[in-house]
N, C-alpha and C positions, 0 to 999 in steps of 0.2 A: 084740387091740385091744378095748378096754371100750367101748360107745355109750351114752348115756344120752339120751334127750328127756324135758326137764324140763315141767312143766305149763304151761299156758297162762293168762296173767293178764289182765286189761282193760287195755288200752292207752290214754294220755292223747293219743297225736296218733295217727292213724290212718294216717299217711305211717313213722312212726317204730317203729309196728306191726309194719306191714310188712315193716320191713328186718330188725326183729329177729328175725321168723318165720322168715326166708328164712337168717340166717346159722346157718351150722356153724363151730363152735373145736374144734380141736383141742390138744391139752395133751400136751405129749410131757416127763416127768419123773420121773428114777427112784425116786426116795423116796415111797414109796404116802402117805405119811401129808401131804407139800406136795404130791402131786396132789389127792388127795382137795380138799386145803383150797380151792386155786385152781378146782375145778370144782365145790365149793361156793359161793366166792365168785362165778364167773362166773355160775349160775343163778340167785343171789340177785336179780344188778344184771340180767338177761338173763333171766326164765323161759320164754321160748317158744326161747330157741337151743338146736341139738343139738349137743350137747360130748362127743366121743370121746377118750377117754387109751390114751396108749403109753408103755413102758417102757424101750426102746433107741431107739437111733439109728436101726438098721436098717428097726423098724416104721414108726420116723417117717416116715421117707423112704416109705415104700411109704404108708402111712397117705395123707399131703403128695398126693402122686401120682394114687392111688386116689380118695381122695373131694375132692381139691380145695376144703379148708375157706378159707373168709374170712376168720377171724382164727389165727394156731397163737403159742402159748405153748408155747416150746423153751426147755430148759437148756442151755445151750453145751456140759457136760461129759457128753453121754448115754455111754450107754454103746455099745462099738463104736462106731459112725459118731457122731463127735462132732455136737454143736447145730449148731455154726458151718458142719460139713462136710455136715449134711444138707440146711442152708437155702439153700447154692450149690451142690450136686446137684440139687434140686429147682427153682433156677431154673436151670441147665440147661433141664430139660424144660420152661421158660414155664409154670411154677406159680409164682405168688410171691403167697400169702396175704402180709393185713396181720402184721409179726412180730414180737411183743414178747419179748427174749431174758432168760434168767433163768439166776440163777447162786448157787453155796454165799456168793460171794465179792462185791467189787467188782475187776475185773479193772484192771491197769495202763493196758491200751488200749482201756478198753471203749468209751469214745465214736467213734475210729478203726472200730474190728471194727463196733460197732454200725450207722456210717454204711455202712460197705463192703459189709454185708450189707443196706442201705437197711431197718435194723429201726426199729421208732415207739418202741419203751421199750426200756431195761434196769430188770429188774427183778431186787435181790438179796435171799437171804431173809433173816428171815423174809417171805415175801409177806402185805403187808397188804390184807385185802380192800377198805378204805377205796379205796384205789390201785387195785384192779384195776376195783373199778362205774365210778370215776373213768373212767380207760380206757373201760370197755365204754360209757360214754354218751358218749364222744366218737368210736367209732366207730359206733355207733350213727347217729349226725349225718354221719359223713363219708357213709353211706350212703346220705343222701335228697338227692334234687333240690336244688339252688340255685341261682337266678336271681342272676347277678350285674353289674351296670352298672359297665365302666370309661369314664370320663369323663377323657380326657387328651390335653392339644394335640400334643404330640410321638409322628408315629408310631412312631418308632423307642422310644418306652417304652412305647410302646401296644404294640407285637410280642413287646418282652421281658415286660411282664406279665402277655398275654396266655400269652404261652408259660410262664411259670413256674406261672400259674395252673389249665394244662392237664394239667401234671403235678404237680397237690398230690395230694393222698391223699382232699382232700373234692370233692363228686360238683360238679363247678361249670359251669352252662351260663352262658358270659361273652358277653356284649354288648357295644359299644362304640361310643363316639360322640366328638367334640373340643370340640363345643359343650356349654355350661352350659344354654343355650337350650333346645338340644334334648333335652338331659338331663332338662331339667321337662316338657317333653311328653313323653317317654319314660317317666317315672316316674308325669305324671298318668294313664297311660293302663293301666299297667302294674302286677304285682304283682313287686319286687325282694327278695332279701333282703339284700344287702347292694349300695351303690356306693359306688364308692371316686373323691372327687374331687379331682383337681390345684387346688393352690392359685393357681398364675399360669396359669388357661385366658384364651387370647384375647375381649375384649367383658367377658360378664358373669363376676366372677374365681370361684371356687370357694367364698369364704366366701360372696357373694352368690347362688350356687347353690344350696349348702346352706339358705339361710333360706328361698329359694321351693319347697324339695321337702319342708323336712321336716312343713311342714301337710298338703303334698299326701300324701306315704307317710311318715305316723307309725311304720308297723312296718317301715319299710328301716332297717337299719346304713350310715351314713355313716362312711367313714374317708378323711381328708386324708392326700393324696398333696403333701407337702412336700421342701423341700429345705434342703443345713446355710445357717442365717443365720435360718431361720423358728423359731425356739426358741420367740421370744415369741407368737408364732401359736400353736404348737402348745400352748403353754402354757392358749392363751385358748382352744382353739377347742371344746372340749364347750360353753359360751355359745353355738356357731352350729349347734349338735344331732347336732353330729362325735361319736362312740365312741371313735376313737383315731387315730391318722396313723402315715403309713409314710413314712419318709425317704428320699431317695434316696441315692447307690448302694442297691440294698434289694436280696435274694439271696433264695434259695427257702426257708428256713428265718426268714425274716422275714414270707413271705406264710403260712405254717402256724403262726407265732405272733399273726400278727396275727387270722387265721381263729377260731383258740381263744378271742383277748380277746374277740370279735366276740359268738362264742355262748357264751363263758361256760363253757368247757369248761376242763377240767384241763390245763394243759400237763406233758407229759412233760418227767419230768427229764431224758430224752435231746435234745430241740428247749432248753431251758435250756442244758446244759454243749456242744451246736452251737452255739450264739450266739455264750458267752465263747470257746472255743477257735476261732472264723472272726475274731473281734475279736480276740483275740489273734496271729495270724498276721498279718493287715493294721498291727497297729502295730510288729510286728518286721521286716517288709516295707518301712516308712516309714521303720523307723529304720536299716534297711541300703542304704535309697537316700541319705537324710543325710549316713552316713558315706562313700559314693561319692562325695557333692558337692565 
């Protein structure tokens, strides 16, 4: 196993410093010359993280284990102990780095394998480094603090967004409240990074929420928590200082896309091709209850 710690650069946010200082990747891929490049590119987008490569499956796994990196870039096809067979050996053991999987190919089931192995990318070569800093500044982001206000009359959506948003992948301390009311004392008082508000809250409604916070917390991300029939709201609603809105039914790979528009992060192609193939399932689902009718 090769280690490297690359130099250390000045940091633009001193939270974002931090995390970068603190994370290890590992890069487990046989072809020396797409490691080399991937752990070139990762210290480019990353100069203060320590990035170790391995050449087998075997090492990885022990690698995985051993030093418990934050981020690992595996090839599915290692040698001996395959990518795919080292990333569920190692959660086995409750190691599960962030895990972007990488491959010669685009595989048949890559988005299936990808999800089952709860990986954040597939990545195929040639690996562009464009694509991997992409990556590394959005992990970078999952790793710092964030204050987040859900504002929503219904507790039973307040428990499932609470819960969905407990288990995203970015660091999110969530608050919550049912009042718009209270939601502008809360935000006059407080520092947010993002709150997410329902548009039919009891009293004062959501659009009118949003107009008395966003004077107050100019740097919170507003996103309207809508439902199907609100098109033309959603359509209007960056005029009332919204970012973007989540629709309801909404699922966990809608709160990590919406997370990305938020700050402006890269979404992986693998959170993209989850979307279409969950939307896909739901309209062939809809059209196999039709034909029961």
């Amino acid at each position: 196993m090769e280690i490297v710690t690359t130099g250390i650069g000045p940091a633009d946010d001193v939270q974002a410093g931090a995390s970068a200082a603190r994370l290890h990747v590992l890069i487990a891929e046989p072809d020396p010359e797409q490691r080399a490049h991937v752990a070139e590119a990762v210290g480019a987008a990353v100069p203060t993280a320590q990035i170790s490569t391995v050449a087998d499956g075997e090492e990885a796994v022990k690698a995985i284990i051993a030093r418990k990196p934050g981020v690992l870039f595996i090839n599915v096809k290692m040698p001996g102990i395959s990518g795919a067979e080292a990333v569920a050996i190692t959660r086995q053991e409750k190691v599960q780095p962030l895990t972007v999987l990488m491959s010669d190919k685009v595989l048949s089931r890559w988005v299936a394998l990808s999800n089952e192995l709860e990986a954040y990318e597939f990545l195929k070569k040639p690996y562009d480094a464009a694509h991997i800093a992409g990556l590394m500044q959005a992990i970078i982001r999952m790793h710092m603090p964030m204050r987040v206000l859900l504002v929503e009359g219904s507790e039973t959506t307040r428990t499932l967004m609470t819960r969905l948003m407990r288990k995203s992948r970015f660091n999110l301390q969530v608050e919550e409240t049912d009042s718009g009311v209270h939601a502008v004392k809360l935000m006059r008082s407080g520092d947010y990074d993002v709150a997410l508000i329902d548009l039919h809250l009891n009293g004062m409604d959501g659009l009118e929420t949003a107009c008395q916070v966003k004077d107050a917390a100019p740097k919170t991300a507003l996103v309207l928590i809508s439902a199907p029939g609100s098109e033309k709201i959603e359509a209007a609603s960056r005029h009332f200082g919204f970012t973007t809105f989540l629709q309801k039914p909404f699922y966990a790979h809608h709160i990590e896309d919406m997370l990305h528009e938020v700050f402006g992060l890269r979404r992986p192609y693998l959170l993209n091709a989850t979307g279409r193939v969950h939307a896909r399932s739901l309209r062939m689902e809809e059209e196999r209850r039709a034909r029961r009718r």
